[in-house]
C-alpha positions in Angstrom: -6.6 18.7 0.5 -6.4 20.2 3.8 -2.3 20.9 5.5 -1.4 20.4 9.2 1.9 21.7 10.3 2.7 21.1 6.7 1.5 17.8 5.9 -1.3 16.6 4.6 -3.8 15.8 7.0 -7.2 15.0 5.1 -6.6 13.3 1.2 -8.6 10.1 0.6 -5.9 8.9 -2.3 -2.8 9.2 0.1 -4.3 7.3 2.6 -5.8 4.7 0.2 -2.4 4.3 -1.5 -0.9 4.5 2.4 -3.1 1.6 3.3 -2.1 -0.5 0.2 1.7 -0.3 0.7 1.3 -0.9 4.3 -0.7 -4.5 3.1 1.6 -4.8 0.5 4.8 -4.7 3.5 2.6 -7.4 5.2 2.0 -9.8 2.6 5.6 -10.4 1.5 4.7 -14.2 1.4 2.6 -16.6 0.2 0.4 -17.0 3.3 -2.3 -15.2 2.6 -2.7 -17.7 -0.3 -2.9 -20.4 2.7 -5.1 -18.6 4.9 -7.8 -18.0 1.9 -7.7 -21.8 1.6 -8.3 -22.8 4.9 -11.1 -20.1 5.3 -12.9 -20.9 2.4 -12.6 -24.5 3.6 -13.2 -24.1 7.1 -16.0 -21.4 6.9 -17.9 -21.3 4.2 -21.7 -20.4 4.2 -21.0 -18.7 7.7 -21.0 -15.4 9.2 -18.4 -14.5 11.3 -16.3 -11.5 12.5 -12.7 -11.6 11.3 -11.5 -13.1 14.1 -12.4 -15.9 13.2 -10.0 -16.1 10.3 -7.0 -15.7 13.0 -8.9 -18.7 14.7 -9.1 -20.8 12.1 -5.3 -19.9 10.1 -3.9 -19.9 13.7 -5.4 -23.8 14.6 -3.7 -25.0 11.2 -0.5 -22.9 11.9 -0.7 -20.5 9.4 -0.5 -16.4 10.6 1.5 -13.2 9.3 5.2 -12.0 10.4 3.1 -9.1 11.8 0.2 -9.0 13.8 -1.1 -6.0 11.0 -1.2 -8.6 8.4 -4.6 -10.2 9.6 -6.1 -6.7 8.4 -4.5 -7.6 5.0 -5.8 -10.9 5.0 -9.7 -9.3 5.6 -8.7 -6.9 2.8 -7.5 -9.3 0.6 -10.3 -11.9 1.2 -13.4 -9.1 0.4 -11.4 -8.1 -2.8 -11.1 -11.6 -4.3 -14.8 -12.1 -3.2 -14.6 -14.6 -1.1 -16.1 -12.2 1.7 -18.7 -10.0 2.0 -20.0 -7.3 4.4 -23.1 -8.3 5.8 -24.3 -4.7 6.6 -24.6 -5.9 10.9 -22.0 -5.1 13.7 -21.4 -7.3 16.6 -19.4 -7.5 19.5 -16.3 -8.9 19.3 -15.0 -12.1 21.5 -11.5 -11.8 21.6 -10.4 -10.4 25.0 -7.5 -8.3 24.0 -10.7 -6.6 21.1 -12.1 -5.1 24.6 -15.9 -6.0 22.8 -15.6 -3.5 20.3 -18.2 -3.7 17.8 -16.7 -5.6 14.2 -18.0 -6.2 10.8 -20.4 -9.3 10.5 -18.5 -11.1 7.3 -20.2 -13.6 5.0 -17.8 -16.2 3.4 -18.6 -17.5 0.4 
């Protein structure tokens, strides 16, 4: 563990249990249960950078409280399986992404 200023600047646990709490504090309701339907539904056999999930839950009206909950979704969509990494980067087509390179996703 390394300090800065007195807090704890490198430790892989903290921020893994960081990141789960912060998904956890975006998840608080039952749409990520909706969104995994509709992309399982809506995508399956493709590969696709997450934005597409956001495409697709958006167009049936489904989306977090907070905008950091479509990060939850991604995690919570490669845990149950229903995603996997593809190993290839590409450019992303959302404007407000600024092109930056994404994980290639295959859904199940």
């Amino acid at each position: 563990m390394t300090t800065f200023n007195g807090q704890i600047y490198f430790d892989l646990d903290a921020g893994e249990r960081a990141r789960d709490a912060a998904l956890a504090a975006v998840s608080n309701d039952n749409w990520i249960e909706r969104a995994s339907v509709v992309v399982r539904a809506e995508l399956a056999g493709q590969e696709v950078l997450a934005e597409e999930f956001r495409r697709v839950c958006e167009t049936h009206g489904i989306g977090p409280e907070h905008h950091n909950g479509w990060g939850a979704l991604t995690m919570a969509l490669a845990r149950a399986g229903t995603i996997t990494e593809t190993g290839r980067l590409e450019k992303s087509k959302a404007v407000k992404s600024h092109a930056r390179r994404q994980m290639v996703w295959r859904v199940a």
